[in-house]
N, C-alpha and C positions, 0 to 999 in steps of 0.2 A: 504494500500500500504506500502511497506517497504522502506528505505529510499533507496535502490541501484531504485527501478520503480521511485522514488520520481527523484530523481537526474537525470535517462535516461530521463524522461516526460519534464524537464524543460531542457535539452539537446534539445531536439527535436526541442523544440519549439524556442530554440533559434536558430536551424536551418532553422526554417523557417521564422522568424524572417530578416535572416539574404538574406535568396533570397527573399524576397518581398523587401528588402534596396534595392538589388542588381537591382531588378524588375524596384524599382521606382528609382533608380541611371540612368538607360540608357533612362528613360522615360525624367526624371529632366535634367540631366547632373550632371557635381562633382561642385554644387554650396557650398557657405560656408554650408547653411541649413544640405545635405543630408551629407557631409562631417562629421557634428557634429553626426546625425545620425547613421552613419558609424563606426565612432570613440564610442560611445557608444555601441552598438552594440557590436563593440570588448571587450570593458571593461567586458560589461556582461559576455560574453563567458572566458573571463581571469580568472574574478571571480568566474565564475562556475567549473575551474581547480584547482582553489588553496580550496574552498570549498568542493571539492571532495577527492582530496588529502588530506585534513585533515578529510575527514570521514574516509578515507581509514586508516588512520594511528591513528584512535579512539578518533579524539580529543576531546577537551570537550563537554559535552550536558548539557544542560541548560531545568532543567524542567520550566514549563507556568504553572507557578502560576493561577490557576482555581479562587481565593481571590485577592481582591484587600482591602484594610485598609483604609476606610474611614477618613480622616481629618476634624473635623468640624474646622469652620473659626466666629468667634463671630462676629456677625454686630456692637458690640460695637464702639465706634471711641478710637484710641488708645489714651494714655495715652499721654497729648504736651509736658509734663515733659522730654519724651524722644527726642523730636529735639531741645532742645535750645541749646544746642552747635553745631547741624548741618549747614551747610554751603546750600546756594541754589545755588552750582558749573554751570558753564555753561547758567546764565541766564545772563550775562555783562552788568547788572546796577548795577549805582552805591550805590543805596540806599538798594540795596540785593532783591528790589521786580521785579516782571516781568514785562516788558511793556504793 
């Protein structure tokens, strides 16, 4: 698919999206629930205007890195050298330990 099918598909579907709210608005009433609902609902659709407009006008693409760079992480325990000057902020005893 090309991105103009890509972008009508998810159009679509946010129109139908938007009559089954409407479906279950008169089913529900306008409680706070479907309201939130509603409100998203639009958002989506907002987003998918300004998304589009910035395809329309080339903006950036972003290739998907197929690689991701593994990090190993040592089981070692780290080195206590490094917290003796740390603080144990946010625990409010007065002797620095936890209760």
């Amino acid at each position: 698919m090309s991105l103009k099918d890509d972008l009508t598909a998810v159009e679509r579907s946010l129109d139908h999206l938007a009559r089954s709210v409407g479906k279950l608005e008169a089913q529900l009433g306008a409680g706070l629930d479907i309201r939130r609902v509603r409100s998203d609902t639009d958002h989506l659709r907002e987003s998918l205007g300004l998304l589009k407009q910035s395809a329309a006008a080339g903006g950036p693409r972003r290739q998907v890195s197929a690689t991701v760079e593994m990090v190993s992480i040592s089981d070692a325990p780290y080195n206590s050298a490094l917290w003796t000057d740390a603080e144990d902020e946010g625990l409010g005893s007065r002797n620095g330990h936890a209760p």
